[in-house]
N, C-alpha and C positions, 0 to 999 in steps of 0.2 A: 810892783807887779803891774804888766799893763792890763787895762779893762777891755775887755772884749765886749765892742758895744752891742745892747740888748738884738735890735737888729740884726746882724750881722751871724748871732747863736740862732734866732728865728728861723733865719732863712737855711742855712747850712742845716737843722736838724729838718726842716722841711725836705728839700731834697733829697736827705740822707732817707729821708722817712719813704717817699716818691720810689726812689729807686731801690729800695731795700722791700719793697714788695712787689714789684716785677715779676717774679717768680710766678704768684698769684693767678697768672695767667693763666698759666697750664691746666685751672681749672677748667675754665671754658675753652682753650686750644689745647690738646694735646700737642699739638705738632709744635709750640713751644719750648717743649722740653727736646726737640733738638739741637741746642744750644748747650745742654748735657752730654750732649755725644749720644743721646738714646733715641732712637728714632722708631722701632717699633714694639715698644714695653709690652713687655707679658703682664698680665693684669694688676700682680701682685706690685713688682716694679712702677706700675703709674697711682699704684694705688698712693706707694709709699711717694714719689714724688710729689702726686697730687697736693698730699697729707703736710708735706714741708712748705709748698705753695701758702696752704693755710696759718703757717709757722709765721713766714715770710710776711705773710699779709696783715699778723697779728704784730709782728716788732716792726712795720714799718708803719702801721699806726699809729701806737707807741710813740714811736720819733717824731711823729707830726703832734701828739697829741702834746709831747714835750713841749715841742715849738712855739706855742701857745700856754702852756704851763708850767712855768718855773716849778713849783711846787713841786713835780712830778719828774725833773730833770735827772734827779740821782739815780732814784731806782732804774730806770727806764735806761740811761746810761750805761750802767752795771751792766741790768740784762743783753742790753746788744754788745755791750766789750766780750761777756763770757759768751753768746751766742754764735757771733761772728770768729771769735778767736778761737773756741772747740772745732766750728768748721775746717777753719786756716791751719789748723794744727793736725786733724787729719788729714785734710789734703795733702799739707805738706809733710809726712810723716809714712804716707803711701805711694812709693816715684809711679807707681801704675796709674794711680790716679792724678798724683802730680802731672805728669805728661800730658793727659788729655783734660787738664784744670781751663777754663775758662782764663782770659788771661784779663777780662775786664773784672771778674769775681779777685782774682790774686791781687790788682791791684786797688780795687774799691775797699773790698772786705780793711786791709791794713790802715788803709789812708781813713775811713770810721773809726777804725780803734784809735790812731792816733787823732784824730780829733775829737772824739768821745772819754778817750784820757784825760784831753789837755781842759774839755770841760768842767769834768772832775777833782780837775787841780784848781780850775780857777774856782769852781765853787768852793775846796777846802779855804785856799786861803782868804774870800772875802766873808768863810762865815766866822760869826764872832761868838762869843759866851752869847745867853739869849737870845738866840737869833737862831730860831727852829729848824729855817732850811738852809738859809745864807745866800737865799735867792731875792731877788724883787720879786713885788707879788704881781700876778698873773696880771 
């Protein structure tokens, strides 16, 4: 199996971490969330945006905290595969919303999962009997 040097997981879960809370914005800019297609939300609509902003903001910390944390690489993994993949799978599941999908979201969100999997695989196979996480330590 080839090793994906430590580096190289850093930085990738860094960025992933950076642009996976983007959203976040929308706290302090409304006008943000025109990038949604919604340009002037009835209150409940930004509330609930807002509210995902928050989401956002919380798994792309996450990812950076990863990035620095082996220890912590699994769960945090996990979460963003099932997070981001619920999203992609209602999108794509609703052609109304498929249509007006962001086309930087359609292709960010898949290209995280697939390299948020492949992370996952690389840590199954370098962990061994005794070896708690099958990471290097932090």
């Amino acid at each position: 199996m080839v090793q994906i040097p430590e580096r190289v997981i850093r930085v990738t879960l860094l960025l992933m971490g950076v642009l996976t809370a983007t959203p976040a914005l929308a706290l302090v800019d409304p006008g943000q969330l025109a990038s949604y297609g919604v340009s002037d939300p009835d209150p409940v609509v930004l509330t609930l945006l807002q509210h995902r902003g928050i989401f956002q903001l919380l798994l792309g910390a996450a990812l950076v905290w990863a990035a620095f944390r082996a220890d912590v690489r699994v769960p945090v993994a996990i979460a963003a595969v099932v997070s981001k993949g619920g999203a992609l799978m209602l999108t794509l599941f609703r052609p109304d919303v498929r249509a007006e999908a962001s086309a930087v979201a359609m292709v960010f969100d898949p290209i995280c999962i697939v390299l948020l999997t492949a992370l996952l695989v690389h840590v199954a196979v370098r962990t061994r009997p005794g070896d708690r996480a099958g990471m290097a330590p932090a």
